[in-house]
N, CA and C of each residue as an Amber inpcrd file, in Angstrom:
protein
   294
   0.8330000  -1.1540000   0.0000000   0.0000000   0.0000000   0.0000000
   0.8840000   1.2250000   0.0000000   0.0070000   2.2400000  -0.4150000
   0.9790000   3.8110000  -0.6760000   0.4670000   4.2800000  -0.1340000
   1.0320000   5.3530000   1.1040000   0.3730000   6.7910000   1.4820000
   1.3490000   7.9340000   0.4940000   0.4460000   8.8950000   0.2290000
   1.3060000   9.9700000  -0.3300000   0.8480000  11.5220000  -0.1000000
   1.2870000  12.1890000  -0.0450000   0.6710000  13.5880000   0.2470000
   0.8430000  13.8730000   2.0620000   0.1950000  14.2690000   1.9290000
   0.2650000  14.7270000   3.9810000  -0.8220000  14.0030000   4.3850000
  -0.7380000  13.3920000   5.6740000  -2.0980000  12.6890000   6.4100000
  -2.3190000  12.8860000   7.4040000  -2.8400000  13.7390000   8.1030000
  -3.3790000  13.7610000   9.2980000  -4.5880000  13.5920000   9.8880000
  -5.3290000  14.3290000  11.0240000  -6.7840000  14.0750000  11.1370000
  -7.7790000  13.8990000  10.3950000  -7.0380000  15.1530000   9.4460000
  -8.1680000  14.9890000   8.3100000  -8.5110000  13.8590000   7.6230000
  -7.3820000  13.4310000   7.4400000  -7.3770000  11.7200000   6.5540000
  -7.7680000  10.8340000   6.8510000  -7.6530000  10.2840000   8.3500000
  -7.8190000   9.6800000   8.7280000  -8.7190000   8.4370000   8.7840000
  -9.5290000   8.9390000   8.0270000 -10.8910000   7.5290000   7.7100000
 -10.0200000   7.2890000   6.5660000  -9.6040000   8.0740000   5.7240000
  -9.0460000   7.4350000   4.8960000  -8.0660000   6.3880000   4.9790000
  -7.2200000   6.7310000   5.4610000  -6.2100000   6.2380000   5.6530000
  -6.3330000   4.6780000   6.5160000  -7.8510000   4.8050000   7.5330000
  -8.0520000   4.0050000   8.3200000  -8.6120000   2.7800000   7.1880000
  -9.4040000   3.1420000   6.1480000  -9.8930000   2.2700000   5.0920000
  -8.9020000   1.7570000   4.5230000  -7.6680000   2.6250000   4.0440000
  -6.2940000   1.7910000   3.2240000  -6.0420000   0.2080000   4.2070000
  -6.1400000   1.1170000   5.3100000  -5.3340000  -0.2870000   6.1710000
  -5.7240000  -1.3090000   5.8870000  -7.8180000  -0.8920000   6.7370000
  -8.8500000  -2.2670000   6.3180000  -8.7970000  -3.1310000   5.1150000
  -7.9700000  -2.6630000   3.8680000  -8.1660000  -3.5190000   2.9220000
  -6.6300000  -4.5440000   3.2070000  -5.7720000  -4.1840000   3.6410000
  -4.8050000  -4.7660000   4.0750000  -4.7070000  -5.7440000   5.4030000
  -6.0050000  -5.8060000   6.0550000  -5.9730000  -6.1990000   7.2600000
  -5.7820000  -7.5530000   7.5120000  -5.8780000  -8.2970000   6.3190000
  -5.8570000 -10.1210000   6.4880000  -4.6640000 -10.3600000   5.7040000
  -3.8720000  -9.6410000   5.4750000  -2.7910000 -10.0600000   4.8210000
  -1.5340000  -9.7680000   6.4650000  -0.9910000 -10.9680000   6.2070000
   0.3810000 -11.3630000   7.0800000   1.7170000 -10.5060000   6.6040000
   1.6110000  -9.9260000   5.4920000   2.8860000  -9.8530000   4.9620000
   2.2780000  -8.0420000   4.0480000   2.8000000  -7.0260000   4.9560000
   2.4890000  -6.2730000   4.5490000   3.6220000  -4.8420000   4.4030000
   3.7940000  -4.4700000   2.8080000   4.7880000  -3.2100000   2.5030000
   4.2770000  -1.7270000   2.4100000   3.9770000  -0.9140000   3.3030000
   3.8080000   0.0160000   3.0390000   4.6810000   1.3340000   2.7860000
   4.3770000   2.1270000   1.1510000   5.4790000   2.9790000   0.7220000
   4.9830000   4.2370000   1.1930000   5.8860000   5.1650000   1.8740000
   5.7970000   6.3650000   2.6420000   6.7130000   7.4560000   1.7870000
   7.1350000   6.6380000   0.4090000   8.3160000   7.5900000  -0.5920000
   7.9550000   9.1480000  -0.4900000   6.3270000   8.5830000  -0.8140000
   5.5660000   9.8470000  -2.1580000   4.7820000  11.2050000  -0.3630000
   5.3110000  10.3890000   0.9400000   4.5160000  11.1220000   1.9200000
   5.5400000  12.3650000   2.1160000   4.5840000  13.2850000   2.2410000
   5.3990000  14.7800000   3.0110000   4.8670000  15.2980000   4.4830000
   4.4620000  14.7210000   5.2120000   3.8500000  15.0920000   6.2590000
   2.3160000  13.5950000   6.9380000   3.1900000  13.4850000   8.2600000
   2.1230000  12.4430000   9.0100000   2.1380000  13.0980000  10.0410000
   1.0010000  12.8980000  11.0570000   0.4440000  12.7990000  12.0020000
   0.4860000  11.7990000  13.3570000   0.4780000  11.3160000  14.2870000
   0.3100000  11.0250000  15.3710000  -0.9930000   9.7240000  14.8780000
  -1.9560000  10.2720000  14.2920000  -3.4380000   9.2150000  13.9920000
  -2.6000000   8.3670000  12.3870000  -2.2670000   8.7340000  11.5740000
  -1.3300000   8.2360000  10.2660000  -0.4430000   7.0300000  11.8390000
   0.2810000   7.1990000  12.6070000   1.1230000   6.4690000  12.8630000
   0.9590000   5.4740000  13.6300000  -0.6320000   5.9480000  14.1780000
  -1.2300000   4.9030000  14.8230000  -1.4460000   3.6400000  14.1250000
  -1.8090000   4.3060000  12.6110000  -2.6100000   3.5760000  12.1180000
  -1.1790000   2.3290000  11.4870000  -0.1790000   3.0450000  11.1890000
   0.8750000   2.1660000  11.1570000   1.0720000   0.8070000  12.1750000
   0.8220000   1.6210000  13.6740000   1.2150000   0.6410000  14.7910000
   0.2850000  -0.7060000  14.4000000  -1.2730000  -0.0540000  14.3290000
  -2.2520000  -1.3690000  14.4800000  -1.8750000  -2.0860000  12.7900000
  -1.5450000  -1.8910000  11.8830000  -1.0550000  -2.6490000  10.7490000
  -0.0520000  -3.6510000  11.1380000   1.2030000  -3.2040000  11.7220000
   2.2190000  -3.8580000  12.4000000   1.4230000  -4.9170000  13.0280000
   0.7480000  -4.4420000  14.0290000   0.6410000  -5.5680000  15.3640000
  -0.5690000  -6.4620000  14.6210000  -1.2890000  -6.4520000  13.4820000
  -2.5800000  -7.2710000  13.0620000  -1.3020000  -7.8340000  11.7600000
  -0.4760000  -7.8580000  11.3500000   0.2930000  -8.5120000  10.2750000
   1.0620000  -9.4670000  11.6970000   2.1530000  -9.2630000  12.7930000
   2.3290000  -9.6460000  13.5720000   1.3620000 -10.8050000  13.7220000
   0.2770000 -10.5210000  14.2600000  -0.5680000 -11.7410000  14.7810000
  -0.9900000 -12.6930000  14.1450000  -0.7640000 -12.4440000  12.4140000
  -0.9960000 -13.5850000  11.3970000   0.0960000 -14.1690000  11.3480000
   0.9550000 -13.8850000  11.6970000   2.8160000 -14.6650000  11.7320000
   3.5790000 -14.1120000  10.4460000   2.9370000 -12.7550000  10.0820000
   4.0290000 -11.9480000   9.4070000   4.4960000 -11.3400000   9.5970000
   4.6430000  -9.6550000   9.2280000   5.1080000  -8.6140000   9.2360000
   4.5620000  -7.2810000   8.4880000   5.3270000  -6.0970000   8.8070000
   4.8890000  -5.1200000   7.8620000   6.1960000  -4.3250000   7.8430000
   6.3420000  -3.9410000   6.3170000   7.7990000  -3.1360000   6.1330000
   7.3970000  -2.0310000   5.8200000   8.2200000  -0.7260000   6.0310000
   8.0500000   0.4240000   5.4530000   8.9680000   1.0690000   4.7640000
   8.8720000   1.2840000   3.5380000   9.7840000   1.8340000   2.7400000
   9.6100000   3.1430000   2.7350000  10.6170000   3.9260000   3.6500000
  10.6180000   5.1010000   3.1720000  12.4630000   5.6690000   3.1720000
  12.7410000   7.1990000   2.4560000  14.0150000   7.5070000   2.3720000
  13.8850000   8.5840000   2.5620000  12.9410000   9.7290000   3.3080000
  13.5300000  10.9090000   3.6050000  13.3620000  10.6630000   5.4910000
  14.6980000  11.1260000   5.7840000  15.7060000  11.0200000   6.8650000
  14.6430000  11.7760000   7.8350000  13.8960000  12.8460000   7.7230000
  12.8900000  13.2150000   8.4410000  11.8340000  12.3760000   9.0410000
  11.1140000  12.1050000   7.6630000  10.2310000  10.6900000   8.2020000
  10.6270000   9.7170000   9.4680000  11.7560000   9.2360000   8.6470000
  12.4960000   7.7280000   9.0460000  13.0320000   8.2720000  10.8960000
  13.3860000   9.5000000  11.0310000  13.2920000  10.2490000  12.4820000
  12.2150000  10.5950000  13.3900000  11.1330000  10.8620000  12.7140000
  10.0250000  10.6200000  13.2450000   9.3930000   9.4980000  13.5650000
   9.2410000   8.4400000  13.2960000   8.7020000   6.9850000  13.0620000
   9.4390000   6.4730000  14.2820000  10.9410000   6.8840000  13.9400000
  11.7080000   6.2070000  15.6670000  11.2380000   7.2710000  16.6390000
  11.4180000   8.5650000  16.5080000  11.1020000   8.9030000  17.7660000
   9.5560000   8.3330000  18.6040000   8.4480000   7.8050000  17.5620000
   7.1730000   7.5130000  17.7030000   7.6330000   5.5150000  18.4780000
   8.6850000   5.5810000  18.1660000   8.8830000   4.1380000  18.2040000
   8.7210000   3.0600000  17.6010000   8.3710000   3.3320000  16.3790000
   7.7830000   2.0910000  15.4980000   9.1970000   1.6250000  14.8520000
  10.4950000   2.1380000  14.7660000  10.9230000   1.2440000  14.0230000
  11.6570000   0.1320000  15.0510000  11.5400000   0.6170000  15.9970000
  12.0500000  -0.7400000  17.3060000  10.9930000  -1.8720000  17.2570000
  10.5020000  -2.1130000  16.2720000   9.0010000  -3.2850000  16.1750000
   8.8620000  -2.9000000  14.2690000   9.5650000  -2.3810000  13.7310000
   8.8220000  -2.3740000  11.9290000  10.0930000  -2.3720000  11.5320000
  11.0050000  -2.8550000  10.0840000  11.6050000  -2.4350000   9.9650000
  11.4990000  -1.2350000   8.6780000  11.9330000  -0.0540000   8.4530000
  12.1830000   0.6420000   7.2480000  13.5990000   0.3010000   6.2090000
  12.8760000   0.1220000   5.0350000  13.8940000  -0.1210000   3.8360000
  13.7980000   1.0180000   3.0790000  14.8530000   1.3860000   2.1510000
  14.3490000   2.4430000   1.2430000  14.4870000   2.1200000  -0.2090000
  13.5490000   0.6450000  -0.1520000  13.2610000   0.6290000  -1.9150000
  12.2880000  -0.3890000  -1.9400000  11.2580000  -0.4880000  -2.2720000
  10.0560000  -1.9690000  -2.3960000  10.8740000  -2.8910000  -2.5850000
  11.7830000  -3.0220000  -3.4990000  12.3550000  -4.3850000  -3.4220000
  13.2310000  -4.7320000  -2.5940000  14.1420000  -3.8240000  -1.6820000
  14.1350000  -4.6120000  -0.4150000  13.0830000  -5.0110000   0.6700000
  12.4740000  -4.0170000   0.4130000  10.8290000  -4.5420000   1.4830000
  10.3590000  -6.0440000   0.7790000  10.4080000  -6.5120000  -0.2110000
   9.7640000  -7.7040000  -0.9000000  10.9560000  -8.6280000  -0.4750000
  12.4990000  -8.4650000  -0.4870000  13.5090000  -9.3000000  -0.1280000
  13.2180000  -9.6600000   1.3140000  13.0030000  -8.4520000   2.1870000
  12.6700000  -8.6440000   3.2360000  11.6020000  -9.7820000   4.1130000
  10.4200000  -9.1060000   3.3870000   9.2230000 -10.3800000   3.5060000
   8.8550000 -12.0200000   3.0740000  10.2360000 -12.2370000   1.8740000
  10.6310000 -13.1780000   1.5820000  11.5000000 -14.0170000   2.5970000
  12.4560000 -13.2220000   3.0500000  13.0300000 -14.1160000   4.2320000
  12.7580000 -14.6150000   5.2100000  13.1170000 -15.9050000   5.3570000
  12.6320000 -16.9430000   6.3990000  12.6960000 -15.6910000   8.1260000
């Protein structure tokens, strides 16, 4: 899945629907390339993706590469539990490995 643009409160159903379609999948890449701005509710919505891919016995990767983001996300704590790659196809190498 892609977020792109800025997401915050406003988005938020939105963003809450992206997830829902992702919600039964174990093995999940979400790209944050095309994002310029998240929110606190955007990162939530990250956490509960993580922890509902988790509970199917997968994962969820996040590909993103601006150094801002990728600073925010740790300070929020998610990458101590997600890992970030900065290209889909390491996120796909990733989810491939045992």
């Amino acid at each position: 899945m892609r977020l792109a643009g800025e997401h915050d409160i406003t988005t938020r159903r939105d963003v809450h629907l992206a997830f829902q379609q992702a919600r039964e999948n174990a093995r999940v890449i979400v790209d944050l390339t095309g994002l310029t701005y998240i929110d606190s509710t955007a990162i939530d919505e990250l956490y509960r993706a993580a922890s509902r891919a988790g509970a199917l016995g997968g994962r969820l990767v996040i590909v993103a590469r601006n150094q801002r983001m990728i600073r925010l996300l740790s300070i929020a704590g998610l990458t101590a539990r997600t890992p970030i790659v900065d290209s889909l196809r390491a996120a796909a190498e990733l989810l491939r490995a045992p």
